[in-house]
N, CA, C and O atoms as a Tinker XYZ file with bonds, in Angstrom:
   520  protein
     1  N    -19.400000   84.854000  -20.317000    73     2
     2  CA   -19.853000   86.126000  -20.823000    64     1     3
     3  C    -19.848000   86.145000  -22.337000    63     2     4     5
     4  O    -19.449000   87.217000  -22.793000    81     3
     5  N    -20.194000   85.221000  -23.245000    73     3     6
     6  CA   -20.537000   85.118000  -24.438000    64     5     7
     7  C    -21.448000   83.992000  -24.584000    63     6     8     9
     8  O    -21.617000   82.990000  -23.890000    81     7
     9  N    -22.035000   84.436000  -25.742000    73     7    10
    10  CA   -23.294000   84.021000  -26.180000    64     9    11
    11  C    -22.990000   82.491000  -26.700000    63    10    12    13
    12  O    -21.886000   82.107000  -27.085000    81    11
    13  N    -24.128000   81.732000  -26.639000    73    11    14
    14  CA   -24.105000   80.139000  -26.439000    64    13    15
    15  C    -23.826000   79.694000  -27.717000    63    14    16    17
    16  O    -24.548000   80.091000  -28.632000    81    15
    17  N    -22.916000   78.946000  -27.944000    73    15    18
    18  CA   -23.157000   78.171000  -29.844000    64    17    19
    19  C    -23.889000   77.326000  -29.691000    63    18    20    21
    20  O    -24.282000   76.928000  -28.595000    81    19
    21  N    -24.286000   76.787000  -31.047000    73    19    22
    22  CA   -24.856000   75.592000  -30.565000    64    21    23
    23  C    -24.371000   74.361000  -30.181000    63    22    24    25
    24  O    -25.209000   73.525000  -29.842000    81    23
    25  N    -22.579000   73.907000  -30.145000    73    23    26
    26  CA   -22.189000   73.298000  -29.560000    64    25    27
    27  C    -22.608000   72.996000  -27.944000    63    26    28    29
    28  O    -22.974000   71.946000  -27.415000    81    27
    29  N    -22.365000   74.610000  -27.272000    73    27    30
    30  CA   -22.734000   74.496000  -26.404000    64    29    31
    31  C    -24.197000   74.314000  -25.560000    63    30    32    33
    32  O    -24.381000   74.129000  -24.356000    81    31
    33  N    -25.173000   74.443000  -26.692000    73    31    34
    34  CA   -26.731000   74.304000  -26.237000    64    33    35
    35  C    -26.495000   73.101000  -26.503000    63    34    36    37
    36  O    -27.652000   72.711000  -26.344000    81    35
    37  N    -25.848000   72.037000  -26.824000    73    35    38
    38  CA   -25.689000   70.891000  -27.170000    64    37    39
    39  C    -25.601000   70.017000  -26.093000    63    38    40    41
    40  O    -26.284000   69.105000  -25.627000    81    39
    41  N    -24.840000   70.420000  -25.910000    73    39    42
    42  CA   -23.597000   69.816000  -24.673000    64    41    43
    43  C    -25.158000   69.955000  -23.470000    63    42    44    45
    44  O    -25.894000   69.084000  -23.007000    81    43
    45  N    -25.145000   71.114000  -23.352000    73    43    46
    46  CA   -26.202000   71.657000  -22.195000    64    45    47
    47  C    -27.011000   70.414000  -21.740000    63    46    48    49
    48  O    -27.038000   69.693000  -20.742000    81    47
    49  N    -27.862000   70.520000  -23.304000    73    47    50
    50  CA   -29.091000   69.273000  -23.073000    64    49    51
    51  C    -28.864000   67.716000  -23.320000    63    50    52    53
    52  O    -29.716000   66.846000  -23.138000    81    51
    53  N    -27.639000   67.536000  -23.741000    73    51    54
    54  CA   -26.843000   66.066000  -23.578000    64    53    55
    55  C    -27.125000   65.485000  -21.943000    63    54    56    57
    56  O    -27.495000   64.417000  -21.454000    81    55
    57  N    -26.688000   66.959000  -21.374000    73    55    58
    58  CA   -26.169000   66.702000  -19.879000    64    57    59
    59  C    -27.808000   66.679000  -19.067000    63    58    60    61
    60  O    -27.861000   66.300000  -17.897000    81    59
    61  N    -28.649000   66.964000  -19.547000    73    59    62
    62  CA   -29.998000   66.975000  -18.285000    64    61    63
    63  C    -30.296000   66.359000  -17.784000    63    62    64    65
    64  O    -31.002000   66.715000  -16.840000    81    63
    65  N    -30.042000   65.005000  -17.962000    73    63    66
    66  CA   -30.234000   63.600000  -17.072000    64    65    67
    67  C    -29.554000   64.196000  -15.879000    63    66    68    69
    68  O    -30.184000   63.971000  -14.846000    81    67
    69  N    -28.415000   64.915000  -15.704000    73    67    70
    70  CA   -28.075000   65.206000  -14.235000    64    69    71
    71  C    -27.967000   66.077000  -13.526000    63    70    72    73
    72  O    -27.172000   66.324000  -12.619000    81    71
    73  N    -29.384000   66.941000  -14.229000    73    71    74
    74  CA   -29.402000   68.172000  -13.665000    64    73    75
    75  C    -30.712000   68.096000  -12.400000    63    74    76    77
    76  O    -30.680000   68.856000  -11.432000    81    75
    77  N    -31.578000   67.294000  -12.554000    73    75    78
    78  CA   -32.193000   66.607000  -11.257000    64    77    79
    79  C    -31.628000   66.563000   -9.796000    63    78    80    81
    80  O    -31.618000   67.136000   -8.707000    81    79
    81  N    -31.090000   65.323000  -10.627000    73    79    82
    82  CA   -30.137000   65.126000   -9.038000    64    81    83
    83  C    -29.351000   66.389000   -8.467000    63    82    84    85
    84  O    -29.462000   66.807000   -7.315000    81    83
    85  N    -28.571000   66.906000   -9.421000    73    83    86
    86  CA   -28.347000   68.455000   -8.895000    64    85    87
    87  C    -29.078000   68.977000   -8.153000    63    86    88    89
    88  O    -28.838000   69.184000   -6.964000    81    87
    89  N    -30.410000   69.366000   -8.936000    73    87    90
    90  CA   -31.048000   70.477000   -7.926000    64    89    91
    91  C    -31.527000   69.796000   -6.980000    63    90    92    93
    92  O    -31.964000   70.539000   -6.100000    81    91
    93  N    -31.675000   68.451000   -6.698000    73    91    94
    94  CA   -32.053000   68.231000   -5.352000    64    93    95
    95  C    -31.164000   68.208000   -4.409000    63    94    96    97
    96  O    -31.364000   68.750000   -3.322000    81    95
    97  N    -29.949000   67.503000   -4.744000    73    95    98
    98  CA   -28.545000   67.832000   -3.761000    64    97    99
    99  C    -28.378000   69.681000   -3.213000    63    98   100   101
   100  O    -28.110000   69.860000   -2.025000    81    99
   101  N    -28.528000   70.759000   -4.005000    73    99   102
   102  CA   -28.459000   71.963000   -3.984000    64   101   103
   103  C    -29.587000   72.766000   -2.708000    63   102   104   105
   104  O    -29.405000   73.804000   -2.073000    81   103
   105  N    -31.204000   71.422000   -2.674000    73   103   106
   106  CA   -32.011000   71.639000   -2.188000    64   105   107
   107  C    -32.462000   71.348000   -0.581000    63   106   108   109
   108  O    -33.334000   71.692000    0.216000    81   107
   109  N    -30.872000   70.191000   -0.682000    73   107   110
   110  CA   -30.969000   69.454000    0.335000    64   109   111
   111  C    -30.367000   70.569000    1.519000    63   110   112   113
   112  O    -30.823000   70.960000    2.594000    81   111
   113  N    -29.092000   70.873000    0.742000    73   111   114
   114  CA   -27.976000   71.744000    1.557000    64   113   115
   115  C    -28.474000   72.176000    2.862000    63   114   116   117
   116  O    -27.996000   71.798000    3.932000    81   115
   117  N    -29.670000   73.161000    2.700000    73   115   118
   118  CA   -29.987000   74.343000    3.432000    64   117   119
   119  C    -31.202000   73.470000    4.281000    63   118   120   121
   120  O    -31.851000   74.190000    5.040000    81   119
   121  N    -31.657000   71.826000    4.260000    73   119   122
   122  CA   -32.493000   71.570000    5.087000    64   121   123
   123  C    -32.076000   70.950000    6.604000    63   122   124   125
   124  O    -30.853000   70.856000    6.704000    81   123
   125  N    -32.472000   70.710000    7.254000    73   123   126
   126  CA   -31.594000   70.383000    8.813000    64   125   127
   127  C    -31.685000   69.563000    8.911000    63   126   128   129
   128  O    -32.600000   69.102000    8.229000    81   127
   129  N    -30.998000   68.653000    9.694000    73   127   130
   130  CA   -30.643000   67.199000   10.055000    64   129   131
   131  C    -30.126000   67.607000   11.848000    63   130   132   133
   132  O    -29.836000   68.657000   12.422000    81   131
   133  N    -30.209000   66.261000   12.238000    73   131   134
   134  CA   -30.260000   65.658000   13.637000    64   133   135
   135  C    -28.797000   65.426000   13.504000    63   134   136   137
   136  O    -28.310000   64.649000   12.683000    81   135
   137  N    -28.048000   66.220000   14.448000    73   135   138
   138  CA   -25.611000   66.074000   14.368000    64   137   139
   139  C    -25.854000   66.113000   15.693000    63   138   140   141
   140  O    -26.554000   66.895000   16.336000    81   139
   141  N    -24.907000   64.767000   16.196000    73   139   142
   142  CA   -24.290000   64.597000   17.229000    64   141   143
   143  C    -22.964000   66.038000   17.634000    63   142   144   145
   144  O    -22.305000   66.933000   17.104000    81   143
   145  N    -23.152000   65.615000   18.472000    73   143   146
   146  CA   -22.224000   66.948000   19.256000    64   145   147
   147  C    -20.451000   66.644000   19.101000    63   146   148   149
   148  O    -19.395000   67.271000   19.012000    81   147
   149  N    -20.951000   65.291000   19.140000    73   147   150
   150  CA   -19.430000   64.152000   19.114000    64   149   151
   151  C    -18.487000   64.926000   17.480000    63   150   152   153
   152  O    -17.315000   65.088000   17.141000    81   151
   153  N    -19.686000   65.170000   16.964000    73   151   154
   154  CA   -18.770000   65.842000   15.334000    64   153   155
   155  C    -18.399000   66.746000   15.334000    63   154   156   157
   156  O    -17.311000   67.149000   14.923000    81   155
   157  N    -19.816000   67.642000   16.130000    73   155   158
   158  CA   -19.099000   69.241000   16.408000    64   157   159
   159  C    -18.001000   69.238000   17.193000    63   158   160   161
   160  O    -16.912000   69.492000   16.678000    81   159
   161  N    -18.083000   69.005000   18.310000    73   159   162
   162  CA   -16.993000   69.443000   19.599000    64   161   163
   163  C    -15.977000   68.662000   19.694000    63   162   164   165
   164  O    -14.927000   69.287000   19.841000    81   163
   165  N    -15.828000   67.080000   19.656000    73   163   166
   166  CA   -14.904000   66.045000   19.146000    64   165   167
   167  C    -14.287000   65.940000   17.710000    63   166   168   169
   168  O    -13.182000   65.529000   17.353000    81   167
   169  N    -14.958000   66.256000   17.258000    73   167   170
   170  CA   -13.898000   66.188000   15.687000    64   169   171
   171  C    -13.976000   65.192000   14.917000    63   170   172   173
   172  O    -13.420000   65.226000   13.819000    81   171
   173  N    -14.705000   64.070000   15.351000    73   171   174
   174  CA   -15.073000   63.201000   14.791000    64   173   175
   175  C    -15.711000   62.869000   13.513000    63   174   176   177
   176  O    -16.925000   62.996000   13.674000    81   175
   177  N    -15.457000   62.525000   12.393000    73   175   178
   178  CA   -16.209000   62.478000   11.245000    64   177   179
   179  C    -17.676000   61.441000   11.491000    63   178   180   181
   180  O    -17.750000   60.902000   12.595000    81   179
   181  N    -18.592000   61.226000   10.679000    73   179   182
   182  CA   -19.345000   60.883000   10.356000    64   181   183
   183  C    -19.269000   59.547000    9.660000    63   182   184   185
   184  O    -18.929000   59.194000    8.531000    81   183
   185  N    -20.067000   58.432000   11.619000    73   183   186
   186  CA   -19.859000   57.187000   10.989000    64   185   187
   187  C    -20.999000   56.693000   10.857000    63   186   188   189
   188  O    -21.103000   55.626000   10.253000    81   187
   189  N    -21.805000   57.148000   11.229000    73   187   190
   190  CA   -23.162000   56.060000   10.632000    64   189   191
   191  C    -24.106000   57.410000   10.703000    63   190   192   193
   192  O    -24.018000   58.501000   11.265000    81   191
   193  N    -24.936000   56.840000    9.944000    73   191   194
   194  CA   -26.226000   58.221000    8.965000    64   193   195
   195  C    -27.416000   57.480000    8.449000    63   194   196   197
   196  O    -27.528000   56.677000    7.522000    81   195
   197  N    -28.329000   58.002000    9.356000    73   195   198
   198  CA   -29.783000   57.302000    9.056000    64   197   199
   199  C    -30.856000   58.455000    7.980000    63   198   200   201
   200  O    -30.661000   59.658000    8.153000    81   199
   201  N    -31.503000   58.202000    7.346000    73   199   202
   202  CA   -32.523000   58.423000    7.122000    64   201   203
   203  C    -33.814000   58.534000    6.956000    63   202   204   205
   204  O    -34.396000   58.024000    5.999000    81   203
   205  N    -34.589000   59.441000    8.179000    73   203   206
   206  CA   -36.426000   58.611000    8.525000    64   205   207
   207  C    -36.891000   59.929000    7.502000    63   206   208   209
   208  O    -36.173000   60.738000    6.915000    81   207
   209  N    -38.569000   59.783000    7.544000    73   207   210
   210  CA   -39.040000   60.621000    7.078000    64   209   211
   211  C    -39.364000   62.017000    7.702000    63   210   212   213
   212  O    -39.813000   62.271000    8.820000    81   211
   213  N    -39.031000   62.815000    6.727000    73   211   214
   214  CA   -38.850000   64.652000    7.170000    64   213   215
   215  C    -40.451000   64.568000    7.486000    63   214   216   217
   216  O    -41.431000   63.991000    7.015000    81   215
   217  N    -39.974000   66.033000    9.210000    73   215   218
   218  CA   -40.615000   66.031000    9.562000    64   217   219
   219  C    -41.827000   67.083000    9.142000    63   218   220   221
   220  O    -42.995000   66.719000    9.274000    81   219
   221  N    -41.524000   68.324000    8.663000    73   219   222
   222  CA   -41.469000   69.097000    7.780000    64   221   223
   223  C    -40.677000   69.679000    6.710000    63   222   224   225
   224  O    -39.508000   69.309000    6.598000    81   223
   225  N    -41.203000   70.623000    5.832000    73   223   226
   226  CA   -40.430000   71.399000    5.074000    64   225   227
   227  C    -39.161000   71.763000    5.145000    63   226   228   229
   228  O    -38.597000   71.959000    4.069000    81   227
   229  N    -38.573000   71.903000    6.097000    73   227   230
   230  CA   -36.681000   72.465000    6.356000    64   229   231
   231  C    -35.975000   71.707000    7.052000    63   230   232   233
   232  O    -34.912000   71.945000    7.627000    81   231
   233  N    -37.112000   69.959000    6.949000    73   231   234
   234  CA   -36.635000   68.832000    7.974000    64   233   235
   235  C    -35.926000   67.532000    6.470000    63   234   236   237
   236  O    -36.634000   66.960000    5.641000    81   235
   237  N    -34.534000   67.446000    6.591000    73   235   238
   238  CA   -33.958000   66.647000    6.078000    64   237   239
   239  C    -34.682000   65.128000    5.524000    63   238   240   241
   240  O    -35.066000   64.649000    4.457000    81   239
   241  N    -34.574000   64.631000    7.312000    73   239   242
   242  CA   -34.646000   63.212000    7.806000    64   241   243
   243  C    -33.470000   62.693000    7.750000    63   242   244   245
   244  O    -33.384000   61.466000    7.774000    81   243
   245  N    -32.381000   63.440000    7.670000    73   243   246
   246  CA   -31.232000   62.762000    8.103000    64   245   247
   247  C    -30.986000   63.323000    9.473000    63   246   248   249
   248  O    -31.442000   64.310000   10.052000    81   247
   249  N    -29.905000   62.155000    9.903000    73   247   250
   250  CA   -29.388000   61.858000   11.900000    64   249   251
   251  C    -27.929000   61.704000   11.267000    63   250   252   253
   252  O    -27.758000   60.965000   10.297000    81   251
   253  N    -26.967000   62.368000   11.802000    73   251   254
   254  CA   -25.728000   62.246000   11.638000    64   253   255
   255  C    -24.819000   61.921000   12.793000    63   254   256   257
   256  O    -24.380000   62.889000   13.415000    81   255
   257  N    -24.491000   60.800000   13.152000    73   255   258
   258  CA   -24.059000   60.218000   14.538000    64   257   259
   259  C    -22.128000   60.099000   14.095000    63   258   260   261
   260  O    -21.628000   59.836000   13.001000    81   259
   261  N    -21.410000   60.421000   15.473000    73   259   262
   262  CA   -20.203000   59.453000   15.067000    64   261   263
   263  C    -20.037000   57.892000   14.681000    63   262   264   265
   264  O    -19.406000   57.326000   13.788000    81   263
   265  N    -21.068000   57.321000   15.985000    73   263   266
   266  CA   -21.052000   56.074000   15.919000    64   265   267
   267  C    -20.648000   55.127000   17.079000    63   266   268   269
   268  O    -20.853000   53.913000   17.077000    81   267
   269  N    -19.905000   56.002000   18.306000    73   267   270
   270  CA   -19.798000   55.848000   19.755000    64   269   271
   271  C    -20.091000   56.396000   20.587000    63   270   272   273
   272  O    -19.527000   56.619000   21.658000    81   271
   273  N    -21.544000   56.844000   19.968000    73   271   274
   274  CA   -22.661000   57.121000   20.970000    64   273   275
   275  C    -22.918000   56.265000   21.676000    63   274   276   277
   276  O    -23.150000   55.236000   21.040000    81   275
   277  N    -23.032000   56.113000   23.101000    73   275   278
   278  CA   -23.908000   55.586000   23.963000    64   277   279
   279  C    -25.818000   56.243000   24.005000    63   278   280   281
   280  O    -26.372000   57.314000   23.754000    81   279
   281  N    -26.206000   55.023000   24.418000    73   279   282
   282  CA   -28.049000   55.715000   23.860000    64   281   283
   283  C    -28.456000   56.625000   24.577000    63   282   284   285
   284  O    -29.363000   57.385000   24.239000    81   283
   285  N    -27.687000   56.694000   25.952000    73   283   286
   286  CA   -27.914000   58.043000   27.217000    64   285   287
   287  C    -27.220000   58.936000   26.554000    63   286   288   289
   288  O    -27.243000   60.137000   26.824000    81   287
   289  N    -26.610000   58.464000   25.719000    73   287   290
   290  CA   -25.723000   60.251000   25.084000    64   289   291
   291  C    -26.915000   60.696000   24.518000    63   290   292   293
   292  O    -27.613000   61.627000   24.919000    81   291
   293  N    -27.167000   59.710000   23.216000    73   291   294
   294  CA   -28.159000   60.409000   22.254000    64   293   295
   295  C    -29.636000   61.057000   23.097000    63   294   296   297
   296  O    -30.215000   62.115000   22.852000    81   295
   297  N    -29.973000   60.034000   24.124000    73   295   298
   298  CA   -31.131000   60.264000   24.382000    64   297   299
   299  C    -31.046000   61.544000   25.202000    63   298   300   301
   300  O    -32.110000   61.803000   25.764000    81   299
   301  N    -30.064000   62.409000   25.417000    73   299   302
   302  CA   -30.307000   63.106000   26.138000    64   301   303
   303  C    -30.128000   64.104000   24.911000    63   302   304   305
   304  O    -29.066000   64.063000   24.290000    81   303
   305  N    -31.316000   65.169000   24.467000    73   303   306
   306  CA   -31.394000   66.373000   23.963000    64   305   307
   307  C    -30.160000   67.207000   23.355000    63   306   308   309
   308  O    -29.848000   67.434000   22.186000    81   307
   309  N    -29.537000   67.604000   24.655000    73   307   310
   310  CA   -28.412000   68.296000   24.487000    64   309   311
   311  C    -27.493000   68.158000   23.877000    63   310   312   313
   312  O    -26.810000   69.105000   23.488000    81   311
   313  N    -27.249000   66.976000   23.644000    73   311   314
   314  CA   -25.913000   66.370000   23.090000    64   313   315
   315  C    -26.111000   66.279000   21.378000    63   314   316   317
   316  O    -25.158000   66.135000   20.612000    81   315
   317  N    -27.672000   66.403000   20.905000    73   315   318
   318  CA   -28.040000   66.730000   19.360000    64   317   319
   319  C    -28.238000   67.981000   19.089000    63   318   320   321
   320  O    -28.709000   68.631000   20.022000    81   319
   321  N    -27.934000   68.818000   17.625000    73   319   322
   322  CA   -28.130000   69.756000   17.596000    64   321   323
   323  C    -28.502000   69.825000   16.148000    63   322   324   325
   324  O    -27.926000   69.120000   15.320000    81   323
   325  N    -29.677000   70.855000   15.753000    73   323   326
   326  CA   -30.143000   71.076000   14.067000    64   325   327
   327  C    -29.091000   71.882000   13.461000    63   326   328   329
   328  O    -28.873000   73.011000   13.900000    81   327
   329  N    -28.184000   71.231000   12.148000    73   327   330
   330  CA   -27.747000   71.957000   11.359000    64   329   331
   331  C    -27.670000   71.782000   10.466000    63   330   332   333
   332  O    -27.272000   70.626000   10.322000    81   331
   333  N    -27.858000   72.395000    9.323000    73   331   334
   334  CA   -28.160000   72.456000    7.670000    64   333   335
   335  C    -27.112000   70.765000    7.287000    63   334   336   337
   336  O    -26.126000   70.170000    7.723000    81   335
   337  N    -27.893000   70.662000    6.483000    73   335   338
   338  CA   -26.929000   69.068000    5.458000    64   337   339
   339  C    -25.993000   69.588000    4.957000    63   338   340   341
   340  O    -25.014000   68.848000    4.867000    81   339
   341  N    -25.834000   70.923000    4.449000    73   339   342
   342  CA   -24.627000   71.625000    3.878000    64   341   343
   343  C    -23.693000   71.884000    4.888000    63   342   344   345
   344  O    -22.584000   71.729000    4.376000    81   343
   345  N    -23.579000   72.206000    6.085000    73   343   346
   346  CA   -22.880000   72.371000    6.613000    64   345   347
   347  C    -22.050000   70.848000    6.705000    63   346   348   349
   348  O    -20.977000   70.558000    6.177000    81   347
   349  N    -23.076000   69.862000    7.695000    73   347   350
   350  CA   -22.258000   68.671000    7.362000    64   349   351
   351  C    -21.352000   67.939000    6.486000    63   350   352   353
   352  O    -20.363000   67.265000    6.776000    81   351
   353  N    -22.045000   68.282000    5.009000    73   351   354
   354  CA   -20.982000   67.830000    3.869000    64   353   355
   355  C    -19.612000   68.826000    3.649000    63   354   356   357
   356  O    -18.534000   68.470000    3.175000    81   355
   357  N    -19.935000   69.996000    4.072000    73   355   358
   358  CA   -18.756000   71.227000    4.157000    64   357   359
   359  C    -17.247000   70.095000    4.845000    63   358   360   361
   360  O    -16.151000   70.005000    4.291000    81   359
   361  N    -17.640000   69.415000    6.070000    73   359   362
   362  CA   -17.496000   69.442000    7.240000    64   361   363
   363  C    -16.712000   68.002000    7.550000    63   362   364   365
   364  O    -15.827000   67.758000    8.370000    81   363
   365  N    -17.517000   66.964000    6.379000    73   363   366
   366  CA   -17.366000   65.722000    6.139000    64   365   367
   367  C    -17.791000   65.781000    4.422000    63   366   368   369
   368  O    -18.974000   65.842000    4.088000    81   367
   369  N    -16.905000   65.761000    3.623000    73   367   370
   370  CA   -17.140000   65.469000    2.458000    64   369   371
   371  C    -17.859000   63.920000    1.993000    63   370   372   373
   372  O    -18.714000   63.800000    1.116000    81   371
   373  N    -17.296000   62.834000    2.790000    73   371   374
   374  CA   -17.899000   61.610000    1.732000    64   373   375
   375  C    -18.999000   61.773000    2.078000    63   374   376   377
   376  O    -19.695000   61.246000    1.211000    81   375
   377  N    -19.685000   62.237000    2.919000    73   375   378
   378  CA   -21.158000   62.425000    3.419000    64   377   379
   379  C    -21.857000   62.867000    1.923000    63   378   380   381
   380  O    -22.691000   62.021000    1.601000    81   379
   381  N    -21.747000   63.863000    1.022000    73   379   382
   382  CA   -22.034000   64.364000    0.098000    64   381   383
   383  C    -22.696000   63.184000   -0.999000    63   382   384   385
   384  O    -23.890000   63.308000   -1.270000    81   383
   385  N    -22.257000   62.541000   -1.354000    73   383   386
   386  CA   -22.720000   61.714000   -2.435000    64   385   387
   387  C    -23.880000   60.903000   -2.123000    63   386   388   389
   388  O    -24.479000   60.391000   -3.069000    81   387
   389  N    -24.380000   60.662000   -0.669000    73   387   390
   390  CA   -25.615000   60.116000    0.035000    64   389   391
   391  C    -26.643000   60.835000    0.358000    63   390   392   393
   392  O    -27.452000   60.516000    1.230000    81   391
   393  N    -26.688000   61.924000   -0.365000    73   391   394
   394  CA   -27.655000   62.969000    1.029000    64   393   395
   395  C    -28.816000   62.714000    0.006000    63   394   396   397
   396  O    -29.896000   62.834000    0.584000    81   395
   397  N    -28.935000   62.445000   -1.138000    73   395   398
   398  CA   -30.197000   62.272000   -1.515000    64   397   399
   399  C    -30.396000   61.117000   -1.382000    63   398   400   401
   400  O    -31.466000   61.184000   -1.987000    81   399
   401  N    -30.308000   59.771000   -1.051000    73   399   402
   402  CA   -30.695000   59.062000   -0.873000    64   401   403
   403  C    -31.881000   58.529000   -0.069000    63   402   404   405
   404  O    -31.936000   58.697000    1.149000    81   403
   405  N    -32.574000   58.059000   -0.571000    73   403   406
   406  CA   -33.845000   57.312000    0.179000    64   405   407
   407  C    -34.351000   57.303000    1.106000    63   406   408   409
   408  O    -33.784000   56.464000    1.806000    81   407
   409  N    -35.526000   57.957000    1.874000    73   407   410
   410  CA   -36.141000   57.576000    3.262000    64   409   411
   411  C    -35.375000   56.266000    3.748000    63   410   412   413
   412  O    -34.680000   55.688000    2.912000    81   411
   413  N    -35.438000   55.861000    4.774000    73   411   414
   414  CA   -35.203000   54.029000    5.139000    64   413   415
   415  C    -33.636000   53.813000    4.797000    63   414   416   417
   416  O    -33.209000   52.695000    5.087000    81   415
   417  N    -32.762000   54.681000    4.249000    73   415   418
   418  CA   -31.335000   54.400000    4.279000    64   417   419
   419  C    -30.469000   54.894000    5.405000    63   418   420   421
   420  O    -30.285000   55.991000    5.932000    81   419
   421  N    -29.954000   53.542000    5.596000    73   419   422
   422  CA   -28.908000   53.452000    6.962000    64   421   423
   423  C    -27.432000   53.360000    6.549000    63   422   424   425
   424  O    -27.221000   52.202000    6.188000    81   423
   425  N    -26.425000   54.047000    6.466000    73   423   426
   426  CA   -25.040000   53.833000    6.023000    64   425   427
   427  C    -23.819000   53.605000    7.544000    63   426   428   429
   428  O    -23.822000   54.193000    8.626000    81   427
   429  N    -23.163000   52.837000    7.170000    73   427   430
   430  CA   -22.069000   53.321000    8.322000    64   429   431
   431  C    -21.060000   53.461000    7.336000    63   430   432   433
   432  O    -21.118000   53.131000    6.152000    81   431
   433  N    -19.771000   54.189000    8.201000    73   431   434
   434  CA   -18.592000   54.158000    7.327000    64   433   435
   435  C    -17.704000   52.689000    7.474000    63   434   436   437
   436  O    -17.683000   51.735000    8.252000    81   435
   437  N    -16.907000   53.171000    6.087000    73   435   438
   438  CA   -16.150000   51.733000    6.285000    64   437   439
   439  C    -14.772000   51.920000    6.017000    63   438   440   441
   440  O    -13.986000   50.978000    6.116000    81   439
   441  N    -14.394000   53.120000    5.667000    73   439   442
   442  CA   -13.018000   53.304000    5.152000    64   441   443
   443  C    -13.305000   55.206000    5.629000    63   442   444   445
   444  O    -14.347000   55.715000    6.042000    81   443
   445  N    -11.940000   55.878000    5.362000    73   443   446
   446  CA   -11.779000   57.288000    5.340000    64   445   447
   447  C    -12.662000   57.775000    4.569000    63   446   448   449
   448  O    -13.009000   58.934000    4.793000    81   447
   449  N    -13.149000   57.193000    3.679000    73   447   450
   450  CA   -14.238000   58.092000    2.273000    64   449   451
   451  C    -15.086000   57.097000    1.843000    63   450   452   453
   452  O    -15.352000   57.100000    0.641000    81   451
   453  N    -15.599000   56.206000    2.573000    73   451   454
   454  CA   -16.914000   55.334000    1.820000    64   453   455
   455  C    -17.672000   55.182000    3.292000    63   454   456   457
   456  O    -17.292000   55.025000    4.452000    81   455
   457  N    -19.059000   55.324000    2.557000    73   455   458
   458  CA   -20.219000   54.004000    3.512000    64   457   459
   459  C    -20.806000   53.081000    2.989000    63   458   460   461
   460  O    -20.877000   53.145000    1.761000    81   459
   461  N    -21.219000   52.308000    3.429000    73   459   462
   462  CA   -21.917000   51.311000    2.995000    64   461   463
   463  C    -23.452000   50.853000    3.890000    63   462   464   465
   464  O    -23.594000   51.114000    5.085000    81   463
   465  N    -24.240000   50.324000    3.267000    73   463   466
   466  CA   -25.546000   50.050000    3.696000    64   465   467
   467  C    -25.601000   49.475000    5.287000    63   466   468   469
   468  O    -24.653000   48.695000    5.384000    81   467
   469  N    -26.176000   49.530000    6.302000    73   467   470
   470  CA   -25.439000   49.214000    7.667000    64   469   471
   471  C    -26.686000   47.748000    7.839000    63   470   472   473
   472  O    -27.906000   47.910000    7.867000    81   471
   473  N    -26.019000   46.468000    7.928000    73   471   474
   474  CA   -26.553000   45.137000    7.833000    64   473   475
   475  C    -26.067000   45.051000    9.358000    63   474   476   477
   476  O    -25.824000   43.880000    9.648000    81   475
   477  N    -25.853000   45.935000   10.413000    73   475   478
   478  CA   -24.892000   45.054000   11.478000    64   477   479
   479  C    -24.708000   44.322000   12.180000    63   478   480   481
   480  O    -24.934000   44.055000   13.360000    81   479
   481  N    -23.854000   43.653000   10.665000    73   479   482
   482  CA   -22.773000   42.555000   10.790000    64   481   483
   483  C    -21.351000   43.113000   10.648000    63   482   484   485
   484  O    -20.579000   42.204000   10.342000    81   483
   485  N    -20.562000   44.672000   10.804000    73   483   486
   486  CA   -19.835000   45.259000   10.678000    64   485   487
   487  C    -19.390000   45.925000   11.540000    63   486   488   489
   488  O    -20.386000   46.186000   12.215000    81   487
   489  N    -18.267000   46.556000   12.155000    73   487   490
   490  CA   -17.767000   47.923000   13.389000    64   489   491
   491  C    -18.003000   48.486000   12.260000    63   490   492   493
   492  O    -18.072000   47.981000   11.140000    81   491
   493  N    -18.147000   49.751000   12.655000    73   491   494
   494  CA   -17.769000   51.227000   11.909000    64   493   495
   495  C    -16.526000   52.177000   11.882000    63   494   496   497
   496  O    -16.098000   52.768000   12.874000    81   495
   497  N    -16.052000   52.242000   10.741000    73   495   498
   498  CA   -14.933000   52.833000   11.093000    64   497   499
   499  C    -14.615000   54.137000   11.576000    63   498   500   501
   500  O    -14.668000   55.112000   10.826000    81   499
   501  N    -14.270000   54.228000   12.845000    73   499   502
   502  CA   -14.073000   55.240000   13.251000    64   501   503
   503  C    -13.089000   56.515000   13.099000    63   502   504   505
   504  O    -11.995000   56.171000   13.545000    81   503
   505  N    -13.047000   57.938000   12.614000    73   503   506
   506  CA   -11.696000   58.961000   12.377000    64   505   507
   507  C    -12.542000   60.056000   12.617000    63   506   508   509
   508  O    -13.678000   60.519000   12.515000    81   507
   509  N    -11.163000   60.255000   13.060000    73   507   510
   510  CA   -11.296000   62.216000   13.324000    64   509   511
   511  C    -10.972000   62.746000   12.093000    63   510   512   513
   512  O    -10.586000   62.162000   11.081000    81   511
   513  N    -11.250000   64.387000   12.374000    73   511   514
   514  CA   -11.526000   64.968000   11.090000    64   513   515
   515  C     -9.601000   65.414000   11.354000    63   514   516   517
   516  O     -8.965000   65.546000   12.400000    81   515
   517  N     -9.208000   65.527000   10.020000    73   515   518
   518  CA    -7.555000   66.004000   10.055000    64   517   519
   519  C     -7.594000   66.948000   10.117000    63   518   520
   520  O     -6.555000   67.607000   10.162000    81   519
């Protein structure tokens, strides 16, 4: 609630290189993604996370799986459900630092708070949410 010095208009436009990525992370929040049920109702964090191309406008292109899905789980409808990318990162924090990432990116987890690119040649590490 006071007026800007120019230190601070300084600072401001020092910083714009990362105000991009901001607003697209900010943009992402509210678009929907493909969540296994295994996260909702199991508790399970978020072990592997694909990215295809959105299908429309309020369509992510992210799939948020535990990762011990069986393909009759996934393939059956019910067991996926649309909910905002914000909710997920609410939900699962390391998820957050990937969500803008690239059409064609595949991550699994590998620790409590990292993923890495999924080559698999790796398990995924599996945890519940605490």
């Amino acid at each position: 609630d006071r007026e800007a010095d120019e230190a601070m208009v300084r600072e401001f436009a020092d910083n714009r290189k990362y105000y991009g990525e901001m607003i697209e992370r900010r943009n992402m929040f509210a678009r929907r993604a493909y969540v296994s049920k295994k996260l909702l109702e199991e508790n399970w964090k978020v072990g592997y996370m694909t990215r295809d191309e959105p299908l429309n406008e309020q369509d992510s292109g992210w799939s948020f799986m535990a990762g011990n899905e069986s393909d009759e789980y996934v393939n059956d409808a019910s067991h996926i459900v649309l909910w905002p990318v914000g909710a997920v990162c609410q939900m699962d924090p390391a998820v957050m630092q990937h969500i803008t990432d690239p059409v064609g990116t595949s991550l699994i987890r590998i620790s409590s708070d990292a993923f890495e690119e999924d080559h698999n040649d790796r398990e995924i590490y599996m945890e519940k949410q605490g």
